[in-house]
N, C-alpha and C positions, 0 to 999 in steps of 0.2 A: 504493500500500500504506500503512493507517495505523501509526504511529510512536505508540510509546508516548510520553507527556507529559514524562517524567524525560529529563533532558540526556543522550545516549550509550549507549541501550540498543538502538538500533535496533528491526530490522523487528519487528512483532508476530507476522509467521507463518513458522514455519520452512519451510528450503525443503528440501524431499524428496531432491533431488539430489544436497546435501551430508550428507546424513542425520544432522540436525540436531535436539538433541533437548538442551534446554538444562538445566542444572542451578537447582534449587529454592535458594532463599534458605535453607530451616530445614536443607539439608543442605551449604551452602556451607562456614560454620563449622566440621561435621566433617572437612570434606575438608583444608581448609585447615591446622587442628591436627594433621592425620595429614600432612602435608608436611611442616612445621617449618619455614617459612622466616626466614632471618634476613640481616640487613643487609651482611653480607662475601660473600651471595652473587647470584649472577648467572641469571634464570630462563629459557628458551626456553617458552614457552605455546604450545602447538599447540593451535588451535580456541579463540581465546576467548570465540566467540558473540558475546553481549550485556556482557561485559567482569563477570563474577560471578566469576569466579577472580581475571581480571585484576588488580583496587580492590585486594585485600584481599592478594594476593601484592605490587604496588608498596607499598603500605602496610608492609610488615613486611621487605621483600627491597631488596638495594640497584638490581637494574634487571629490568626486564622484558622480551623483545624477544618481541610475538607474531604469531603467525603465523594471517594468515585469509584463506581461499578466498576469503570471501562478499565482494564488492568494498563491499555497501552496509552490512553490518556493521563491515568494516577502516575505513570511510571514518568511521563514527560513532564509532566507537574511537578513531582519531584525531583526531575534532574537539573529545573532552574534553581532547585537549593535556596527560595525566599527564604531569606533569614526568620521572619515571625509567622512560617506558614506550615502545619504538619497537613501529610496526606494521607488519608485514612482508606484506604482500597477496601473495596468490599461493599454490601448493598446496606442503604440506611434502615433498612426496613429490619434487618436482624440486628440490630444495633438495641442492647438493653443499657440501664442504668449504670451498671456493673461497668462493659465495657465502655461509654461516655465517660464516666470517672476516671479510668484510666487514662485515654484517651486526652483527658483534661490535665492530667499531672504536671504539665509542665507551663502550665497557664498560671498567670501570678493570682495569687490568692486577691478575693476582694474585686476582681475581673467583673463587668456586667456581661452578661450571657445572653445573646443574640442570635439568631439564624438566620439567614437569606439562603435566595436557591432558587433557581430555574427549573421546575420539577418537569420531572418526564410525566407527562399529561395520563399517560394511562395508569398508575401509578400514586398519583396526586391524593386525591381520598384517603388513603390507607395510609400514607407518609402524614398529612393532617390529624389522623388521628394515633400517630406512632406519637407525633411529636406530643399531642392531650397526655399521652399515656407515661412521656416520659417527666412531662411537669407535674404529674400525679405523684409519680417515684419519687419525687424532692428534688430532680434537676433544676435548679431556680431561672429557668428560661425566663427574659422578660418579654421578648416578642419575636415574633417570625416573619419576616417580609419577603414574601414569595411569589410567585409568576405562575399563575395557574389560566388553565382554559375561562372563556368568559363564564360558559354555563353555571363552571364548579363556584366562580366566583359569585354566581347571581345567586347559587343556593347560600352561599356562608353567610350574606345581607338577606335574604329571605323575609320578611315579616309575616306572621301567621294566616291563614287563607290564601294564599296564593299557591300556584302550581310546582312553586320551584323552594318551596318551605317544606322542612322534612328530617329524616334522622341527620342529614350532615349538620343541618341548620341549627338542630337541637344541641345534640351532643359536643359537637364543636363549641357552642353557642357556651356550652354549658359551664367551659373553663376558659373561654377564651373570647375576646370581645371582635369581632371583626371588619375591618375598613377597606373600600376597595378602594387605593392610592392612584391608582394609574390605568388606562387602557392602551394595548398595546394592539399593531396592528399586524396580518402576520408576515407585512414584508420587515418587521422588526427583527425576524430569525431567519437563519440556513441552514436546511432547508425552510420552507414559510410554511409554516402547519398550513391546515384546512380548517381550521379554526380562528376565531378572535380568542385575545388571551386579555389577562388583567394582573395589576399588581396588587398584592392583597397584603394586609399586614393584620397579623392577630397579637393581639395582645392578651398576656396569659392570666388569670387572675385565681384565686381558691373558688374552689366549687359555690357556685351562683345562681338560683337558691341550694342552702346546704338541703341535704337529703339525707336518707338514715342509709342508704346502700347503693350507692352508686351500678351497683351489677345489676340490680331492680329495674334503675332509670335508663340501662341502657337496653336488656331484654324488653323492658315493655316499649318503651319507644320504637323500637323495632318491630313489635309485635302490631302493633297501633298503625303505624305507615306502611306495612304491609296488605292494609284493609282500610287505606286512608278514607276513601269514596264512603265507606258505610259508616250506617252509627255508633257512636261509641259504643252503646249497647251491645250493639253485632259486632263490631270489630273486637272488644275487649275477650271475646269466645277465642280468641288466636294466643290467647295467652294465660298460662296454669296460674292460677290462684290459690293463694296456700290456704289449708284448711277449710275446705268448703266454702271459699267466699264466693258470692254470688257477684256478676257483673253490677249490680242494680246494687247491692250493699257499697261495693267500691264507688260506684259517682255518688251515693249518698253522704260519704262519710268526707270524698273530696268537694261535695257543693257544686258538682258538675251535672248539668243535661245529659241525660243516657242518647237525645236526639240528635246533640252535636256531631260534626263527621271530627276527626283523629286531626285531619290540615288545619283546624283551627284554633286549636290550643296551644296556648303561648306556654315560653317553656315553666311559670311559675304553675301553672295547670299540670302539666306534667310531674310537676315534681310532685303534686299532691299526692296524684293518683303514685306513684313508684311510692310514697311514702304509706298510703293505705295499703299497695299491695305487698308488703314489704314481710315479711315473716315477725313473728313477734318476739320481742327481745328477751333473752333469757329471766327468769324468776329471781331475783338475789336473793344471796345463798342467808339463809338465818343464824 
């Protein structure tokens, strides 16, 4: 495969499997000043391709740690040897707690902890909710400022009722506040997806409203937008209720219409119901 001439840009053709689709120069600079990075903090880069965020994020940030699938891209990332940039090979998606600690060792203590990333679109969702799961873990993420398809982006602003409001909207919603900063057009990438994209930043916050079991609020929400279109009534049937409880007990005890459909409950509604359907909390001991 030919290699571009410039030191550390790697492979010239992107590879399909990682759905790679690299950002332009004339829109690097916007991205970059919609980030704001500055020297007390500490970046996580998911996907840094040909290192076009990379430069310009170590440049202005006190360290980098990025993370890339592509062995022959991570390898040319690393062979520019940026003094404050580790490259982390391997997919973000297996990435636990555990190993980001690691991984973090050599980042100065007190560091603010940031993520950007041009995400591989098919892929997106699941990396959104890697990242909830790992500010759940005590990773002190404070925000994420990432490049996703427009759709994904119109679900994460979602307001309830509408068609594009749902478990990403929720769940997401749930720990993390969401803004779309930017639209991006797709002659802004090489190749140009078939899409419009957007730049989206979340911001992470403690669970919003607290709940008694977060595993509750996310099977049911699931269970619930699986059978959006019907009533809560009918839809709440797609999901086990501990102890004999009846659908019709559960909306009475959260204050809800059993006649509502599941798309128009905002996520403070939601938490009710995961909090009624929640198991009940052990007896203390005498």
């Amino acid at each position: 495969m030919q290699r571009d001439r410039r030191a550390g840009v790697g492979p010239r053709e992107p590879k399909k499997r990682f759905g790679q689709h690299f950002l332009e120069p004339a829109w690097v600079d916007k991205v970059v000043r919609a980030i704001a990075p500055s020297p007390d903090e500490t970046f996580l880069e998911i996907g840094p391709g040909r290192g076009a965020l990379t430069r310009p994020l170590a440049a202005r940030a006190g360290h980098v740690v990025a993370f890339e699938i592509d062995r022959d891209l991570a390898r040319a990332l690393r062979d520019e040897a940026i003094a404050n940039v580790s490259v982390v090979e391997g997919d973000f998606l297996e990435t636990t707690a555990d190993r980001l600690h690691a991984a973090l060792a050599e980042v100065p203590a007190g560091s603010r902890l940031r993520v950007a990333g041009n995400l591989p679109y098919n892929i997106a969702s699941p990396i959104l909710f890697a990242l909830v799961g790992l500010h759940a873990a005590g990773i002190p993420l404070a925000d994420a400022t990432v490049m996703l398809q427009r759709e994904v982006a119109d679900r994460l602003v979602a307001p309830p009722g509408g068609k594009e409001y749902g478990v990403l909207t929720a769940l997401i919603g749930h720990r993390a506040a969401a803004e779309r900063i930017l639209k991006l057009p797709p002659g802004a990438f090489r190749p140009p997806p078939k899409v419009q994209s957007a730049l989206v930043r979340l911001t992470f916050h403690a669970p919003s409203p607290a709940v008694r079991d977060e595993a509750v609020l996310h099977a049911l929400v699931k269970a619930l937008f699986s059978r959006r279109r019907k009533t809560l009534a009918n839809a709440l049937r797609a999901y086990p209720l501990p102890g004999g409880l009846e659908p019709g007990d559960l909306l009475a005890r959260a204050g809800l219409d059993g006649r509502r459909r599941p798309e128009t409950l905002a996520l403070a509604e939601l938490a009710r119901l995961a909090d009624g359907a929640a198991p009940p909390l052990p007896a203390p001991r005498q």
